[in-house]
N, C-alpha and C positions, 0 to 999 in steps of 0.2 A: 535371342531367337536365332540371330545367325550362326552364333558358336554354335549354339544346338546343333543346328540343321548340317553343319561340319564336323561334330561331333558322331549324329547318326551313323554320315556318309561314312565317314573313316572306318567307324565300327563294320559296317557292310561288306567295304573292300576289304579288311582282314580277313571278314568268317568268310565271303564268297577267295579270297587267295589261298586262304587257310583250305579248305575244300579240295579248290584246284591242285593244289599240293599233296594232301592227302589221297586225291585219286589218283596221282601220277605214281605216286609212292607205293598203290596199291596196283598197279596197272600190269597185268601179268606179262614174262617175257614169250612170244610166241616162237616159233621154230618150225619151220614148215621142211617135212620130212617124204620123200616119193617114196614110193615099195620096192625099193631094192633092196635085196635078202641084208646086203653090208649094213644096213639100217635097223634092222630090224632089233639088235639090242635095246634102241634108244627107242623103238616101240612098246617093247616089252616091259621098259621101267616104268611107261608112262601110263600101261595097260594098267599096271601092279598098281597103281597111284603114287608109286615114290618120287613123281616131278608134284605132286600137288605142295606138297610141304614147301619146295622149291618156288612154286606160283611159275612153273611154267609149265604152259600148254603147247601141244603139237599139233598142228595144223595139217591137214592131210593134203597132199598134193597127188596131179595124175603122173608127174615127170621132172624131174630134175629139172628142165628148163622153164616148166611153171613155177616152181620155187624160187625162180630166180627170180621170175616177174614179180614174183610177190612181197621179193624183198627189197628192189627198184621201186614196186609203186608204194612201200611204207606200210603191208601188210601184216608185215612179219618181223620180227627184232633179228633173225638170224637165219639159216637154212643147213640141209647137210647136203656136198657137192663137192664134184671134183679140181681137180686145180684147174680147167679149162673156163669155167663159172666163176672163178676167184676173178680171172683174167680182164670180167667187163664188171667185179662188183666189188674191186681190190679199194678203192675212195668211199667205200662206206664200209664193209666189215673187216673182219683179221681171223682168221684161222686158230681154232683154242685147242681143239681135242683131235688127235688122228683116230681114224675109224679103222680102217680094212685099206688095204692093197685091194686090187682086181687081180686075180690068177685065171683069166680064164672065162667070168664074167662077161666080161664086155667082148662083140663075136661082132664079125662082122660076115654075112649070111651072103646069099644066091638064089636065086630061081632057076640058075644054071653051076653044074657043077666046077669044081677047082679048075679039070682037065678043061673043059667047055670056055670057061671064062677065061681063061691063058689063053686061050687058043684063037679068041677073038684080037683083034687088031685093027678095026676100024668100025666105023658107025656110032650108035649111041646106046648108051648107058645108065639108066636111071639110077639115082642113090637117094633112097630114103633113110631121113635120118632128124634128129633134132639140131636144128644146123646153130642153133645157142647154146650149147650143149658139147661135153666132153665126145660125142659120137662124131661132131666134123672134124674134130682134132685129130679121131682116129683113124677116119677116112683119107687126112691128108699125110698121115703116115702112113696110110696101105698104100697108097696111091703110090706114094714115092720110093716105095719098097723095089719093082719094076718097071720096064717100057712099059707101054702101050700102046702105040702106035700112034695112030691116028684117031681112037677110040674119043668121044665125047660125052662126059660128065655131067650129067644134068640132073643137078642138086632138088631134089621133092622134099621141101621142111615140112614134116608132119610130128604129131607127139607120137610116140610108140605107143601107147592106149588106142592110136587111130590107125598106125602101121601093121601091128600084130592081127586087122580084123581084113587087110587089102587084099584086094586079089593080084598076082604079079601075072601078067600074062606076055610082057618084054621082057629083055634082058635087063635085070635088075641089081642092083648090092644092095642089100640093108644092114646098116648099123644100128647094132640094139643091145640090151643089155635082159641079163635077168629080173623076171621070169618071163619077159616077151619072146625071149630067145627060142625059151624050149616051146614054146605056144607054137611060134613061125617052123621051128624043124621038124616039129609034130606033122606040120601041113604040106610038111614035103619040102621045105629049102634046104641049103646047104652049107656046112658050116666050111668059112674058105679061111680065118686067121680069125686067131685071140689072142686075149692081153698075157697068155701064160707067153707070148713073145715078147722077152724083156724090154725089145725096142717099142712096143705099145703100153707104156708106161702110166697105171691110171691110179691115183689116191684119193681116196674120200675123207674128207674130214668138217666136223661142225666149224661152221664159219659164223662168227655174230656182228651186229652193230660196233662199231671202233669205240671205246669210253663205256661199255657195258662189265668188260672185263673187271676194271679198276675198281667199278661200283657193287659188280655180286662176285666178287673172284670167290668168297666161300661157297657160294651156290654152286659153281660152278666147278670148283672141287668137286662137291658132293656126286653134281652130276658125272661126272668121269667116272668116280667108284661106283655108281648104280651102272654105266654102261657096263664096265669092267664086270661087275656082279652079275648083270645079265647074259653077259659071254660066257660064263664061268657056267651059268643054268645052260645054256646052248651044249657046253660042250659034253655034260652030265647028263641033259635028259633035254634031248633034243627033241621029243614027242611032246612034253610036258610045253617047250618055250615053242612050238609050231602053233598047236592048238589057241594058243594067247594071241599069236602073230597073224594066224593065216588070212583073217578077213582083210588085211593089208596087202596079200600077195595075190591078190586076185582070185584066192581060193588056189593057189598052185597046190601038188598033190605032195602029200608028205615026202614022196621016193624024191619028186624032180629038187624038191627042196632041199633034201640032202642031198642030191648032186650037186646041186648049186652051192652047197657051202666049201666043196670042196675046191671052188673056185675061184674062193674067198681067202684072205689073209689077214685076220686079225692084227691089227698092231698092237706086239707087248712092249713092258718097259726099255726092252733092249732095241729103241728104234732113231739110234746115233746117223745108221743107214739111212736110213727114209729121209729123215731132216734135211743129207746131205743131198740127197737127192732133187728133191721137193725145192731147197734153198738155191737149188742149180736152174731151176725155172722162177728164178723171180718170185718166190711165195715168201713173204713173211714168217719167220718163224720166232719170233722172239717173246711172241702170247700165246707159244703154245704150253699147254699145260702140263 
């Protein structure tokens, strides 16, 4: 009876390990992706369902720096984000696939104009901005671009989903990116420097879990040629891939969208540059695809 009763057991913890394995095995990779237009291919594949065959799903976020969180607190196997994001999440993931350049995208805004805000030299300042986030990166690049005087900096961390709705009635900068940008100049701010300023240096690229690579490296082929393929629908019938995308951009209007891409730089195969670049900031490049 005792062999038995160890015979049972044994049997049990195989089909209950066998299980646990078999879920793990099936356990989709997630990817948490915010509405920036740069994004928006790895939307469109996911729309199409060509990540289903893949078993991976996208996870919607409101901002870059929520994706961050989400892949800190174990929500997510991976996220798409700048190298600023890489910065505090470099001991868990590694950079696979380059997305877009920022040309222009990422703005850094005013409640007062270029002349108005130069012209000041003391007092205080507010900066809203996502301060986990590629936006204080390039706040401390504008910043350091000129004097200031005696002017005082005082950092407001907000997500741009809560920034795009504020009312600025001080002397304010906001750093933001598309499609919050064109919302905020809609409403009357003003655009003071963008990243088409090659010293505001900003790359987007899917970042995953370290040891995911090794295990789906063909998955993840695949997904690179469905991004690529869905650039290729962008660049042909840019109505066709808005329509699939827009509920992700906050409903932005077809025109701002196209403006927006124009502010955008897809990365093609010929991106020896970028690597070099990107490598010059401390980024991993050795998993990328």
């Amino acid at each position: 009876m005792k062999y038995l009763k160890y015979t049972i057991f044994v049997f049990i913890f195989i089909v209950l390990f066998g299980c646990i394995e078999s879920e793990n095995e099936n356990k989709p990779i997630k990817i948490a992706v915010s509405n920036w237009a740069g994004y928006m291919p790895l939307i469109y594949a996911y729309e199409k369902g060509l990540l289903k065959d893949l078993n991976i799903e996208i996870v919607s976020s409101s901002s870059i720096s929520t994706s961050l969180e989400y892949v800190k607190r174990g929500l997510v196997d991976g996220c798409v984000a700048t190298q600023k994001e890489y910065e505090s999440m470099k001991d868990i993931v590694t950079p696979i696939i380059l997305l877009n350049q920022s040309y222009g995208g990422d703005k850094i805004l005013s409640n007062l104009t270029k002349d108005e805000l130069y012209a000041k030299n003391s007092g205080d300042i507010y900066v809203h901005l996502e301060k986990d986030s590629i936006n204080f990166t390039l706040f401390e690049y504008f910043r350091d671009m000129r004097e200031w005087g005696d002017i005082s900096f005082l950092i407001k961390n907000n997500t741009q989903n809560y920034i795009a709705y504020m009312k600025f009635t001080i002397p304010s900068i906001i750093v933001t990116y598309e499609p919050y940008a064109t919302m905020l100049i809609k409403r009357g701010l003003y655009e003071i420097e963008s990243t088409k300023n090659p010293d505001l240096f900003v790359i987007d690229a899917l970042y995953i879990k370290k040891g995911l690579l090794q295990k789906d490296k063909d998955k993840f082929l695949k997904l690179k040629k469905y991004i690529k393929d869905a650039q290729d629908v962008l660049t042909k019938n840019p109505k066709i891939f808005y329509e699939i995308v827009k509920k992700y951009l906050n409903y932005q209007s077809y025109e701002d969208f196209k403006a927006t891409l124009l502010e955008i730089k897809f990365i093609d195969e010929n991106k020896e540059e970028i690597i070099q670049r990107i490598k010059e900031k401390n980024i991993e490049i050795k998993n990328i695809l």
